[in-house]
C-alpha positions as CSV (number, residue, x, y, z in Angstrom):
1,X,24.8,-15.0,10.7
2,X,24.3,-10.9,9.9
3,X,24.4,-11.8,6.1
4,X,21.4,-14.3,7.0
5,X,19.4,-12.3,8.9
6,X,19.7,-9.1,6.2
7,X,18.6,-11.8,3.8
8,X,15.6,-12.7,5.1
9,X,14.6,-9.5,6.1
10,X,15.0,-8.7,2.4
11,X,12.8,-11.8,1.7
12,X,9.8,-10.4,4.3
13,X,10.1,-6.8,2.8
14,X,9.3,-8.0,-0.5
15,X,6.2,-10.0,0.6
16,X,5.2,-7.6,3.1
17,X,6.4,-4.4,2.8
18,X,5.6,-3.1,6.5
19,X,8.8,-2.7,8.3
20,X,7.6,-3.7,11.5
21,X,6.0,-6.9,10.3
22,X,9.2,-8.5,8.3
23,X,11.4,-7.4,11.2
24,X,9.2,-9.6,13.5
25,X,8.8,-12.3,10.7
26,X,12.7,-12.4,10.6
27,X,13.1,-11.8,14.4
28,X,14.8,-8.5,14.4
29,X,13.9,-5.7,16.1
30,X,13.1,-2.0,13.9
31,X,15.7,-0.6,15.5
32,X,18.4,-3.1,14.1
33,X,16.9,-2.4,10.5
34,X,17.0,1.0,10.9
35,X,21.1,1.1,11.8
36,X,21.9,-1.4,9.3
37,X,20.3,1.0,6.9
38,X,22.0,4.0,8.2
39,X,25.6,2.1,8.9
40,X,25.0,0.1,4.8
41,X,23.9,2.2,1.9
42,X,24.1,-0.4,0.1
43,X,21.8,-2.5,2.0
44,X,19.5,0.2,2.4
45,X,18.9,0.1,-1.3
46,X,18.2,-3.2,-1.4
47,X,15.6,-2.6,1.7
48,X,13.6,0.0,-0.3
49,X,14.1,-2.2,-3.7
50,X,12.2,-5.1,-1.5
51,X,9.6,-2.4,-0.1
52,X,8.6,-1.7,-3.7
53,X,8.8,-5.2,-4.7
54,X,6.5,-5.8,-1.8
55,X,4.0,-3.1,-2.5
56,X,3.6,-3.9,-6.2
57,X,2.5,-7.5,-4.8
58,X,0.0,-6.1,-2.3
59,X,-1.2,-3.8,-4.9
60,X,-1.7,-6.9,-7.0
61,X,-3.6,-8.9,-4.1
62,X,-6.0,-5.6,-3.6
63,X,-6.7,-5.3,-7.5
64,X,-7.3,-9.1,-7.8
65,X,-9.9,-8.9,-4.5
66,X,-11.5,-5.4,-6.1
67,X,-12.0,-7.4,-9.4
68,X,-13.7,-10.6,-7.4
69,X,-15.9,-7.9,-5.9
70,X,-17.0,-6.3,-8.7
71,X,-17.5,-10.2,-10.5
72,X,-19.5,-10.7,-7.5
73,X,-21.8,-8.0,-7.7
74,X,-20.7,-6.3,-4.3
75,X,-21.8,-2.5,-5.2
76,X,-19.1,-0.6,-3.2
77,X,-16.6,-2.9,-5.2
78,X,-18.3,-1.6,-7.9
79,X,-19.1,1.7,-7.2
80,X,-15.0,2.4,-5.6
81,X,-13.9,0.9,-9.0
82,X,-16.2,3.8,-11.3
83,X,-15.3,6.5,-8.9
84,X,-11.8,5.9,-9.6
85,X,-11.4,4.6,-12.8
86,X,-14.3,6.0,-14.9
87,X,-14.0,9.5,-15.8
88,X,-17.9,10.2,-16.1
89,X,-18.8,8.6,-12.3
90,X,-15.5,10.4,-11.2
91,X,-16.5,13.9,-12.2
92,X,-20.1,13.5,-11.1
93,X,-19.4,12.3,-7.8
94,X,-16.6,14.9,-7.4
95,X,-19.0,17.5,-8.8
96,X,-22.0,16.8,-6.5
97,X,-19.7,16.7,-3.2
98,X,-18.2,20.2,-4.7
99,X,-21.5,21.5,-4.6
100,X,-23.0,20.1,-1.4
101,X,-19.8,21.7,-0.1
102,X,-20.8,24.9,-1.8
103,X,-24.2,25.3,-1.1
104,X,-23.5,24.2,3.2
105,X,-20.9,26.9,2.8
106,X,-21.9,30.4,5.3
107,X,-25.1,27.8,6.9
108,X,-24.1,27.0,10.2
């Protein structure tokens, strides 16, 4: 029954790699998870090898729902996407906020 319940815990981490969530998904308590991970070291690998599984995925989900912003015109899709990932938006923005800081710094 143990060797069920560590495998679909395992199953929840790696579509959702909150702890708290896949221990409710799989009706275990966070406590339980935690001790199996101290008492197996084995099993805790395989916890944190389903947490990264799991975060990959989400990070695919976000990406994919960035993209369908930006396809859809929404500006701070866009605008979050150039900040990040376009080196001439990235320095400018980080540039102006530099300055404002700059200049506002000794006014009180």
């Amino acid at each position: 029954m143990k060797i069920k319940r560590k495998g679909k815990l395992l199953s929840e981490l790696e579509k959702m790699p909150i702890v708290s969530v896949a221990c409710k998904k799989a009706g275990i308590s966070r406590a339980t998870f935690y001790r199996w991970c101290k008492d197996n070291e084995q099993f805790s690998a395989k916890a944190q090898n389903a947490i990264d599984k799991g975060v990959v995925l989400i990070n695919d989900l976000a990406e994919n729902k960035l993209v369908k912003g930006i396809e859809d015109g929404d500006f701070g899709s866009i605008r979050y996407w150039l900040n990040n990932r376009h080196p001439a938006y990235s320095f400018r923005y980080k540039t102006k906020a530099i300055d404002l800081i700059t200049k506002n710094k000794g006014k009180k």
